[in-house]
GUMIVEX-898251 format. One line per 8 residues: number of its first residue (from 1); for each residue x, y, z of C-alpha. Coordinates in Angstrom, 1 decimal. Example, Ala and Ser with C-alpha at 12.3 -4.5 7.8 and 13.67 -1.06 7.14 Angstrom:
! GUMIVEX-898251
1	12.3,-4.5,7.8; 13.7,-1.1,7.1
***
This chain:
! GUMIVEX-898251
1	0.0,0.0,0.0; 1.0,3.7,-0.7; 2.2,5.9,2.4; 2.5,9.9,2.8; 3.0,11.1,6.4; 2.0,14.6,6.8; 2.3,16.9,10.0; -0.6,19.6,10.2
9	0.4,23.0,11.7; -1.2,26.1,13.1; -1.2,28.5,15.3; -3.4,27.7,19.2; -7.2,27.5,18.0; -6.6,27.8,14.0; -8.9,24.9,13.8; -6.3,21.8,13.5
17	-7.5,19.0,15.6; -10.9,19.9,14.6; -9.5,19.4,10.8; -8.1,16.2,12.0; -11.6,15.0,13.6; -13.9,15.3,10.0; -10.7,14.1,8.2; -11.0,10.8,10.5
25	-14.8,10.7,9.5; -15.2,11.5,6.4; -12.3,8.8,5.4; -14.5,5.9,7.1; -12.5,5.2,10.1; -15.1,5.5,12.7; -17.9,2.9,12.8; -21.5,5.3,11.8
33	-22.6,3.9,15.2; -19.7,5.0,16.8; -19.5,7.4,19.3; -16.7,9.9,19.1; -16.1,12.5,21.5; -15.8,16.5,19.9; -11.6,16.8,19.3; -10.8,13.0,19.8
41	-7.1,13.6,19.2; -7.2,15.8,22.2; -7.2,12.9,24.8; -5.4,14.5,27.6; -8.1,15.7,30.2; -5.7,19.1,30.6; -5.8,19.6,26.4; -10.0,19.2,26.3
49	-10.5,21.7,29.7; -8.2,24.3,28.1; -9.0,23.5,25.0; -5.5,23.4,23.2; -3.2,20.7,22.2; 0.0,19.8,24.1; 1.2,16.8,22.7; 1.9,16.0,19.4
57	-0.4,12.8,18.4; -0.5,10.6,15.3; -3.2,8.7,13.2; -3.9,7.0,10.6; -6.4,7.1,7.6; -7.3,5.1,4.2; -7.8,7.3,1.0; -8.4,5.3,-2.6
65	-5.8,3.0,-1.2; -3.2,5.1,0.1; -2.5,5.0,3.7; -2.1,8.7,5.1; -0.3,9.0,8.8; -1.4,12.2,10.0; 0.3,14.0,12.3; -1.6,16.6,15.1
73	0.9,19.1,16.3; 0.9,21.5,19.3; 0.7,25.2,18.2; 2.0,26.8,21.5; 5.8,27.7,21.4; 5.6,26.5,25.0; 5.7,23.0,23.7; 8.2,23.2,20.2
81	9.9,20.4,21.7; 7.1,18.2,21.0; 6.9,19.8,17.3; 11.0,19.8,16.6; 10.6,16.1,17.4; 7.5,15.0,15.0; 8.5,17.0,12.3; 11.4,14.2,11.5
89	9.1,11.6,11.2; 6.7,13.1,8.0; 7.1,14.1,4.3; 5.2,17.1,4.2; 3.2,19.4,6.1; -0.5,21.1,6.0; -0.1,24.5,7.1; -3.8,25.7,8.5
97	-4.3,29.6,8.8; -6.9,31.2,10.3; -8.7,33.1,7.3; -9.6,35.9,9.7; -6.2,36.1,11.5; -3.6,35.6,9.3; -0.5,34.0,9.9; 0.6,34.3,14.0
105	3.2,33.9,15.9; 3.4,30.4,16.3; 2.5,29.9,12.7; 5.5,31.2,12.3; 7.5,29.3,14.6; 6.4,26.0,13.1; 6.7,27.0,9.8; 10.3,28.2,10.3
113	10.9,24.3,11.4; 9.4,22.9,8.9; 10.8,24.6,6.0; 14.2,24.0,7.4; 13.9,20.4,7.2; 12.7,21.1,3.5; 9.5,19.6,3.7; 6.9,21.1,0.9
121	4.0,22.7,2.5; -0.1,22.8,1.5; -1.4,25.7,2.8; -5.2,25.4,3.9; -7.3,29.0,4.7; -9.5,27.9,7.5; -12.7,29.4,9.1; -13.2,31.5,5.2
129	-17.1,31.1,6.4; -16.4,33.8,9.2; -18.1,36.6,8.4; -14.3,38.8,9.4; -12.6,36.6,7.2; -10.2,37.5,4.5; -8.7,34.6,2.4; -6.7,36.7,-0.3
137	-5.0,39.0,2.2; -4.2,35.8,4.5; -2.9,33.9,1.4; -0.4,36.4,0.4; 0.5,36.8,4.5; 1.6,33.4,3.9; 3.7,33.6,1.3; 5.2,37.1,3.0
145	5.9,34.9,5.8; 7.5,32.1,3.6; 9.5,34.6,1.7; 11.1,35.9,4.9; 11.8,32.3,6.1; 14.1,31.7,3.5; 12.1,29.3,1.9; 13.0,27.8,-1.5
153	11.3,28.2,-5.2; 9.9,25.0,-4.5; 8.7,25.7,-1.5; 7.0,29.3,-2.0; 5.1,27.5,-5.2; 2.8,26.2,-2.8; -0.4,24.8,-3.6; -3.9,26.2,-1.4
161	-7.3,25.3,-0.6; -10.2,27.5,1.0; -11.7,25.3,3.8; -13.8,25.3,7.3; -12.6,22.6,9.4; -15.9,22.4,11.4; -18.3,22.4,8.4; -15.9,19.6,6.5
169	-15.3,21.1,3.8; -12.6,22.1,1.4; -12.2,23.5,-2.0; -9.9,24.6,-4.6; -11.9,27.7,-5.4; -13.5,30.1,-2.6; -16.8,29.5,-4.0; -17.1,25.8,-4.8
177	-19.6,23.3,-4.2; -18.6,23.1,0.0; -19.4,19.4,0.4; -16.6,17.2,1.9; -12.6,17.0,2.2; -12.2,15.2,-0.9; -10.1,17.7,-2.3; -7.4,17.9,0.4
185	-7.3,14.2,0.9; -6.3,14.0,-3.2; -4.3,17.0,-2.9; -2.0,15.1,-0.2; -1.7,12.1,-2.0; -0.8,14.2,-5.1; 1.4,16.9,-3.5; 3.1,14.9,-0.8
193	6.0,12.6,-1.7; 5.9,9.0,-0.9; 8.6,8.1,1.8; 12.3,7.8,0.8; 12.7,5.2,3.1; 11.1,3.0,0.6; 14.3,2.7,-1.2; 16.3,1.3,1.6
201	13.8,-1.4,2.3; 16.5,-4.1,1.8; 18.9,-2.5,4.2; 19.6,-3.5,8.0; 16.4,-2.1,10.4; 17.1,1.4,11.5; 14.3,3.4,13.6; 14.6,6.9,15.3
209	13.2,7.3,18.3; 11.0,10.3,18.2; 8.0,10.1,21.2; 8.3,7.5,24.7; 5.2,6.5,26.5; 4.4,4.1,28.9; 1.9,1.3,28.8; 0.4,-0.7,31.3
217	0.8,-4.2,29.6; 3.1,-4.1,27.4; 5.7,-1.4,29.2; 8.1,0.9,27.3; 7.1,1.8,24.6; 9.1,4.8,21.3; 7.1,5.5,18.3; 9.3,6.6,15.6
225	9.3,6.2,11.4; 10.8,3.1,10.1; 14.6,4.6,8.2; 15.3,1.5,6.7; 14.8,-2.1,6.2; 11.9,-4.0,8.3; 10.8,-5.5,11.3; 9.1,-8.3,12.8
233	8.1,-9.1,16.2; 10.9,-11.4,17.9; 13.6,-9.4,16.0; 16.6,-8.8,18.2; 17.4,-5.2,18.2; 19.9,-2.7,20.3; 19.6,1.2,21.0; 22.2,3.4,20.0
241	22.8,7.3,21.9; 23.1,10.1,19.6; 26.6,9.3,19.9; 26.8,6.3,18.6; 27.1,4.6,22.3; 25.7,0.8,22.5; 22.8,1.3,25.2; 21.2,-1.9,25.7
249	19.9,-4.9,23.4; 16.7,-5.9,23.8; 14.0,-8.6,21.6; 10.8,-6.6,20.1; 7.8,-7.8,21.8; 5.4,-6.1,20.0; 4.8,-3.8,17.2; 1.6,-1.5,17.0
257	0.3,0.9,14.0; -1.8,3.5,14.1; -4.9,2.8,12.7; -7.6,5.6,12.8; -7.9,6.2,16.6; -6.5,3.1,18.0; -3.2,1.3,17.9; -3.1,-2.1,16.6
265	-0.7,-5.0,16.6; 0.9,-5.7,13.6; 3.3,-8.7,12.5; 5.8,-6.6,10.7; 7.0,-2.6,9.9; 8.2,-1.5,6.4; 10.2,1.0,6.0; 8.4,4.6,6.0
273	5.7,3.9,8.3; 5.1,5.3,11.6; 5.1,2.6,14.2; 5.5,1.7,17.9; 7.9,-0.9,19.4; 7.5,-2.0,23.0; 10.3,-4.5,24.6; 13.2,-2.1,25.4
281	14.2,-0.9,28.8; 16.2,2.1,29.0; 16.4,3.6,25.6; 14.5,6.6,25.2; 13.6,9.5,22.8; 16.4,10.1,20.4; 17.8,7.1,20.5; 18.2,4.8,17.4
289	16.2,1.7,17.6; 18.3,-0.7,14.8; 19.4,-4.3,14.0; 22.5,-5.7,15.5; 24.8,-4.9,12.4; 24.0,-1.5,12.6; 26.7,0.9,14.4; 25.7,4.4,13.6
297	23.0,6.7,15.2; 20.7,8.0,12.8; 21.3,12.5,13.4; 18.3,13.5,15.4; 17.0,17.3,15.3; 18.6,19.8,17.8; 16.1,21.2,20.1; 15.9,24.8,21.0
305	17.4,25.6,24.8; 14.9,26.5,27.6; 14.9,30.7,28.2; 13.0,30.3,31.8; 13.8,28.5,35.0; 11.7,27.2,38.4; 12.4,26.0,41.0; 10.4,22.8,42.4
313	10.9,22.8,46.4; 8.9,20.4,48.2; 5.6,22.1,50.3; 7.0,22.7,54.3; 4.1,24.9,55.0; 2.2,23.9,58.7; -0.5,22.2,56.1; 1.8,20.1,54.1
321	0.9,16.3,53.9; -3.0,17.3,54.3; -4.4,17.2,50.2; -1.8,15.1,49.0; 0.5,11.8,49.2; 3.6,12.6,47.2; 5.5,14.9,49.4; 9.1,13.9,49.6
329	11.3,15.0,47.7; 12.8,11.7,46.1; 9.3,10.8,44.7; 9.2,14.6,43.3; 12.5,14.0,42.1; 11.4,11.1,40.1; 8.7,12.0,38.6; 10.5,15.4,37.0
337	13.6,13.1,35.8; 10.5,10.6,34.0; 9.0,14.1,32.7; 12.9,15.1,31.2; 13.2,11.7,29.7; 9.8,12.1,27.3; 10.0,15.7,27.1; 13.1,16.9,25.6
345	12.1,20.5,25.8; 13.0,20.0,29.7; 16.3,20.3,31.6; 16.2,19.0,35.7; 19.2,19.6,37.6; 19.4,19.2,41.4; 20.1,22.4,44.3; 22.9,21.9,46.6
353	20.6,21.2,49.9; 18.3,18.2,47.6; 15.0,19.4,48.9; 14.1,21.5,45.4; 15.0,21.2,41.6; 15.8,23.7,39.3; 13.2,22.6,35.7; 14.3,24.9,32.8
361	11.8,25.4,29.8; 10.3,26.6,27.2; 7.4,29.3,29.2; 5.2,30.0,31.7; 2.4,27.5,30.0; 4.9,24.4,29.4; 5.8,24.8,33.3; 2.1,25.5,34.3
369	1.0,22.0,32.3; 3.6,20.2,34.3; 2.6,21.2,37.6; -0.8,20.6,37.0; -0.2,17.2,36.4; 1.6,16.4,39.1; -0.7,18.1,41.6; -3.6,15.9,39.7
377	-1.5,12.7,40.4; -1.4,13.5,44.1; 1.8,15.7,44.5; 2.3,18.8,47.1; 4.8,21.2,45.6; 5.9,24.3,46.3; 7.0,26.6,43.5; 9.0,29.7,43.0
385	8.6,33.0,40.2; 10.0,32.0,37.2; 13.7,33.4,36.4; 14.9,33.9,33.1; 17.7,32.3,31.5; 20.7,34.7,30.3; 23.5,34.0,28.4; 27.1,35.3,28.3
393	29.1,36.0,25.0; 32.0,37.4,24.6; 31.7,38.5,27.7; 28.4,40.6,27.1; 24.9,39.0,29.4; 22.3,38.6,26.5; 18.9,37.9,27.2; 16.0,36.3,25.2
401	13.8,38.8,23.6; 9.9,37.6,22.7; 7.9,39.1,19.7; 4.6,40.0,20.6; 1.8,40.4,18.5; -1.3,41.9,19.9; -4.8,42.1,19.1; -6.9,45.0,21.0
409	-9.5,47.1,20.0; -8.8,50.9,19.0; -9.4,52.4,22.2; -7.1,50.3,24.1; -3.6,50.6,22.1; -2.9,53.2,23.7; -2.2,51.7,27.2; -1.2,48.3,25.8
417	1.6,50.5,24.0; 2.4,52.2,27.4; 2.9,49.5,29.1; 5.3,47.2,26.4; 7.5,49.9,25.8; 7.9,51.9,29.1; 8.5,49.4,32.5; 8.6,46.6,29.9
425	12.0,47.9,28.3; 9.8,46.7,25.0; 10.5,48.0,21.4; 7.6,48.7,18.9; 8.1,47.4,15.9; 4.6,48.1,14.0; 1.0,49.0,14.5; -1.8,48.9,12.3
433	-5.4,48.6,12.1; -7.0,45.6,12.1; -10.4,45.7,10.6; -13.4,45.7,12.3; -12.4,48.5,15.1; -9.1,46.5,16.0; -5.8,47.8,16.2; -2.9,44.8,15.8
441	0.6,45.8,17.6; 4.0,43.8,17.8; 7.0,44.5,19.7; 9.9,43.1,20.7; 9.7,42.3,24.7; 12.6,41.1,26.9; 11.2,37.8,28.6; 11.5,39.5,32.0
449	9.0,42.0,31.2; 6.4,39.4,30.4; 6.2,37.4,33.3; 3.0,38.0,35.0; 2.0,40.4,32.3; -1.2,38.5,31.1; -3.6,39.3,34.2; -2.7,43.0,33.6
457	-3.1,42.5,30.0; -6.5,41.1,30.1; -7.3,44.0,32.9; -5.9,46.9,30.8; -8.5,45.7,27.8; -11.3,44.8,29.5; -11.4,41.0,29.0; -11.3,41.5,24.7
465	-7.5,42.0,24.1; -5.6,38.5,22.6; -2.3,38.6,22.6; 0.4,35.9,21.6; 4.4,35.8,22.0; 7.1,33.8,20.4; 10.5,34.2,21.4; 12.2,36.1,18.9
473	16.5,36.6,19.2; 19.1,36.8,22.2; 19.8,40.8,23.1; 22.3,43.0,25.4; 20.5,43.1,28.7; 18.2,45.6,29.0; 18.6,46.7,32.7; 16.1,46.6,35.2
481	12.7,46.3,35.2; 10.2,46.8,38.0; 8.0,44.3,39.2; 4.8,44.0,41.6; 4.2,47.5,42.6; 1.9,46.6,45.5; 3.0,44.8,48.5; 1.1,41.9,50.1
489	-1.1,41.2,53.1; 1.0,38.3,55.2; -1.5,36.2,58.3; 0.3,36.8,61.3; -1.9,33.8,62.7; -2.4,30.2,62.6; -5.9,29.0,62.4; -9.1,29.4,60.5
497	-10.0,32.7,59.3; -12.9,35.4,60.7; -15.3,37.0,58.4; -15.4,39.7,60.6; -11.8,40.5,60.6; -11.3,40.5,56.9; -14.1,43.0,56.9; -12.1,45.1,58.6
505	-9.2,44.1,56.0; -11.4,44.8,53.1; -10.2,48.7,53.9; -6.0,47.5,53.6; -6.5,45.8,50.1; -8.1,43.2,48.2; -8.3,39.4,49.6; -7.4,36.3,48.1
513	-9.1,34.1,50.8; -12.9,34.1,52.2; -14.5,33.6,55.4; -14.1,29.8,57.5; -10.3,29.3,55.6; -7.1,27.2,57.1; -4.4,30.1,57.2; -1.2,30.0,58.8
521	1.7,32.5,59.9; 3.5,33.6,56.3; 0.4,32.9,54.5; -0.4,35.8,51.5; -4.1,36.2,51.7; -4.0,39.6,49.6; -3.0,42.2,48.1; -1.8,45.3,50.0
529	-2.9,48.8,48.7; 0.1,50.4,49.1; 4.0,49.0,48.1; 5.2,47.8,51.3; 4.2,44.3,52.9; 1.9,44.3,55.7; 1.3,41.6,58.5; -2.4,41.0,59.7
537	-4.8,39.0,61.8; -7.6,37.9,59.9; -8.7,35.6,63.2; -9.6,38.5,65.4; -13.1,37.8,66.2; -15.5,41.1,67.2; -15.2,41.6,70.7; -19.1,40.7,72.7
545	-20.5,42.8,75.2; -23.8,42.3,77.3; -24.9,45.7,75.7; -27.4,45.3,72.8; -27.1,48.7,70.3; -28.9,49.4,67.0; -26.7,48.1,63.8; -23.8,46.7,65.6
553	-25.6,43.1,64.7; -25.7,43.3,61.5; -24.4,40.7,59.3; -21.0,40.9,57.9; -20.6,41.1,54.2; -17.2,40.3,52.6; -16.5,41.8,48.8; -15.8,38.3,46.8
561	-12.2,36.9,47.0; -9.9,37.1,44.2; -8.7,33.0,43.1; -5.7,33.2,40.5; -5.2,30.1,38.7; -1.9,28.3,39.1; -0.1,30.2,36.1; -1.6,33.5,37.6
569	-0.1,32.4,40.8; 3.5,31.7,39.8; 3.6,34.8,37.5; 2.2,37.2,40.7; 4.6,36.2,43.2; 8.1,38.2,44.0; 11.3,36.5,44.3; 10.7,36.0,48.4
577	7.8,34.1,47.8; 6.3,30.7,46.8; 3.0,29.4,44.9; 2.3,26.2,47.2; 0.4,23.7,44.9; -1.6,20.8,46.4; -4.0,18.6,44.9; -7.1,20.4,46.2
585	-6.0,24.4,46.6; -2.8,27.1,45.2; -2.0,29.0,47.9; 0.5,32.3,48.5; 3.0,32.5,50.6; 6.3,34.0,52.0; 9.3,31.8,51.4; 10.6,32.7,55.0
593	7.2,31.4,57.1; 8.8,33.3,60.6; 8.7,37.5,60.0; 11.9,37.3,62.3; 13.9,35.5,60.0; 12.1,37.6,56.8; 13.5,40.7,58.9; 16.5,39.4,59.1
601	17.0,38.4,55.7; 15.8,42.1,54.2; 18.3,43.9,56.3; 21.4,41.4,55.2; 20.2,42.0,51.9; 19.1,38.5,50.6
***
């Protein structure tokens, strides 16, 4: 059977794993009984709440006898590693564009990796059935886009279809008949390649290792494209580093395919197919997966480096142990070195005192995903801000520098532009309208300036502003740049707070924490008004007297708390505090519990 393996990218919410979910249908491979939830590739219960994709999936479907692996890529920067990775294992790529948007930032960050690897694009206008869309300006923002890539002849003479992932349709022209995906199913057979591994079929097995997962009968498990030659279960294999090192030999249990939604086992893989092997050990992603003849690692992609830092500490707060059962820190330790190992967009190393590890990445969302899922599989963590990573040449500290592109309406560009280029140490680059009463703006941010950026953000445009960032170069340091202006509201008290004491708090700032609460001493349960730190009681009770008097009875009402999410949460907090995570509650709080010691340390300096 014929084979094309295509990767489909887009920026967040261009409409790919939608795309994906009528291409599955319309190409037979769901039962017409069967029921399929809305975005079945997105099977991670974070990816369907948030409603973006974080790991990159494959599948498989059947078109007029050609077998098409499809690969569903994340759009988010955060999680590149996962599309540097998968782009090695396909022939071509569907580029999806938002008809309405235009290329974005992370269009641009995928297609930068793709066309590197020389892989011939199809370019697909999405969503042209919105009423603000506009397909001819979008197409030749694609091809801008391209142009400034570097990508070849062959590459700008890219073919394009006018489509709307949710309706199912696609079309050559903007007004044709709108029925079903007919046309980009025989577009990718036409327009992408057919493996080159089919020409080495006869050589020795050679398989790079490109995602690891875990499974609960069978164990290990790498999927990866078949390089050369073929394989059958039994087979005696060994792994090989990137470095050519002999890592372990193992004998291939089993061997599955993708096949529409589901894996099956299958007898034997052909070179240029997409497969998973289970029966190894240790080897992991990277690693080349080849018969015992074979002595060279096949290259694999370089991955770009991390730009921030946190650190995980584990949670010594009075309530630690209370929500959770993973609290020491080997089992935390463990559990971020099994992240490293499938995710090669991570970096762990170890602190001097072994109670908290330093996890470098991609951004705030990549680190914010990861904590999330260890406080869902019963962890209690505590976490600090986020640092950015610098880098020294030639003796000269650079720092990483993020383009933003933002998307506010008219009235607001004014502030948004404010605040990017003044505290922010931001550079304008270019502003123009938008259509429909929007104004688009990008600059050029230092990373710094960013971090916790997005509450204000969404504040400063009243809940209707969209803005994305990609990082963008390494810069000359940029000098300081202020942080939280306000200071913070610390308990003073262990115990369960009063509503009528933070009535009488309401007056110092605003409260993250209601009535009937566990709090202890170093607790943050708000926000002060003014920029210094104050310590409270929010457990002093009103004081009773035998002496009845009009209006002194009346009930207490306390102004709704404000709950941050976890990412809102790490990005608020100063460099002497923590986020404490558990599985139930993110709370606030001073990294130095005893004000003694948090005295001490402000007048040594630390």
């Amino acid at each position: 059977m014929d084979i094309r393996n295509i990767a489909i990218i887009a920026h967040v919410d261009h409409g790919k794993t939608t795309l994906v979910d009528k291409l599955l249908s319309q190409s037979g491979s769901f039962r017409e009984n069967q029921a399929v939830a809305e975005r079945a590739m997105d099977s991670n219960d974070i990816e369907r709440e948030r409603g973006i994709t974080i790991l990159a999936k494959a599948t498989s479907v059947e078109w007029k006898g050609t077998r098409i692996n499809i690969v569903d890529t994340p759009g988010h920067a955060d999680f590149g590693g996962e599309v540097e990775r998968i782009l090695s294992m396909v022939d071509g790529v569907c580029l999806l564009v938002d008809a309405a948007e235009g290329p974005m930032p992370q269009t641009k960050f995928v297609t930068s990796k793709a066309l590197a690897l020389g892989l011939k694009p199809i370019v697909v206008l999405n969503k042209v059935d919105k009423p603000a869309a506009e397909p001819d300006r979008a197409l030749n923002e694609v091809f801008d886009l391209f142009a400034n890539l570097g990508a070849s002849d062959e590459q700008l003479d890219f073919p394009h279809l006018y489509a709307s992932g949710i309706g199912g349709w696609a079309d050559t022209e903007l007004d044709g008949p709108r029925k079903d995906l007919s046309a980009l199913f025989d577009l990718i057979v036409k327009h992408v390649e057919p493996p080159k591994q089919l020409a080495h079929a006869a050589d020795p097995f050679r398989m790079l290792a490109t995602t690891l997962s875990a499974d609960p009968f069978i164990g290990r498990i790498l999927t990866g494209r078949v390089e050369s030659g073929t394989l059958k279960v039994g087979d005696s294999l060994k792994a090989l580093s990137r470095t050519g090192e002999r890592i372990e030999q193992f004998r291939c249990t089993k061997i599955l395919a993708f096949r529409g939604l589901n894996q099956q086992p299958i007898d034997e893989a052909v070179a240029g197919d997409i497969v998973t092997v289970a029966g190894m050990s240790k080897a992991t992603v990277a690693d080349t997966l080849c018969a015992l003849e074979v002595d060279t690692a096949l290259p694999s992609q370089p991955i770009d480096p991390p730009t921030i830092s946190v650190t995980f500490g584990i949670n010594d707060s009075p309530l630690a142990g209370k929500d959770g059962n993973k609290v020491q820190s080997r089992v935390i330790r463990e559990r971020l070195m099994r992240e490293a190992e499938t995710n090669v967009a991570i970096r762990i190393e170890d602190t001097p005192g072994g109670e908290a590890f330093i996890v470098s990445g991609r951004g705030e969302l990549q680190m914010g995903v990861l904590i999330e899922n260890m406080r869902r599989e019963g962890f209690e963590l505590s976490i600090s801000r986020p640092r950015v990573i610098f880098r020294e040449e030639n003796g000269e500290r650079l720092e990483p520098i993020e383009e933003v592109i933002v998307d506010v309406d008219d009235e607001f560009s004014g502030v948004v532009i404010e605040k990017l280029t003044g505290s922010r140490k931001g550079d304008l680059v270019e502003m123009r309208p938008a259509g429909h009463g929007k104004t688009r703006i990008v600059a050029h941010v230092p990373s710094r300036g960013l971090i916790g950026y997005q509450g204000e953000f969404m504040t400063d445009t009243r809940g209707n502003g969209v803005l994305n960032r990609i990082f963008h170069s390494w810069a000359p340091y940029k000098g300081a740049i202020t942080g939280r202006r306000q200071g913070v509201l610390i308990s003073m008290e262990n115990g369960v707070s009063v509503a009528y004491a933070l009535w009488n708090l309401e007056e110092r700032g605003k409260l993250f924490i209601g009535a009937q609460e566990q709090i202890y001493a170093g607790m943050i349960i708000g926000e002060h008004s003014r920029d210094n730190d104050l310590e409270v009681n929010p457990l002093k009770g009103k004081k009773l007297t035998n002496v009845r008097a009009s209006g002194t009875d009346e009930a207490v009402r306390l102004t709704t708390p404000t709950r941050m999410s976890l990412e809102e949460a790490i990005a608020y907090i100063n460099d002497d505090e923590l986020v404490e995570v558990t599985p139930k509650i993110v709370r606030l709080r001073k990294r130095l519990l005893d004000s003694n010691d948090r005295k001490r340390a402000s007048r040594s300096g630390e």
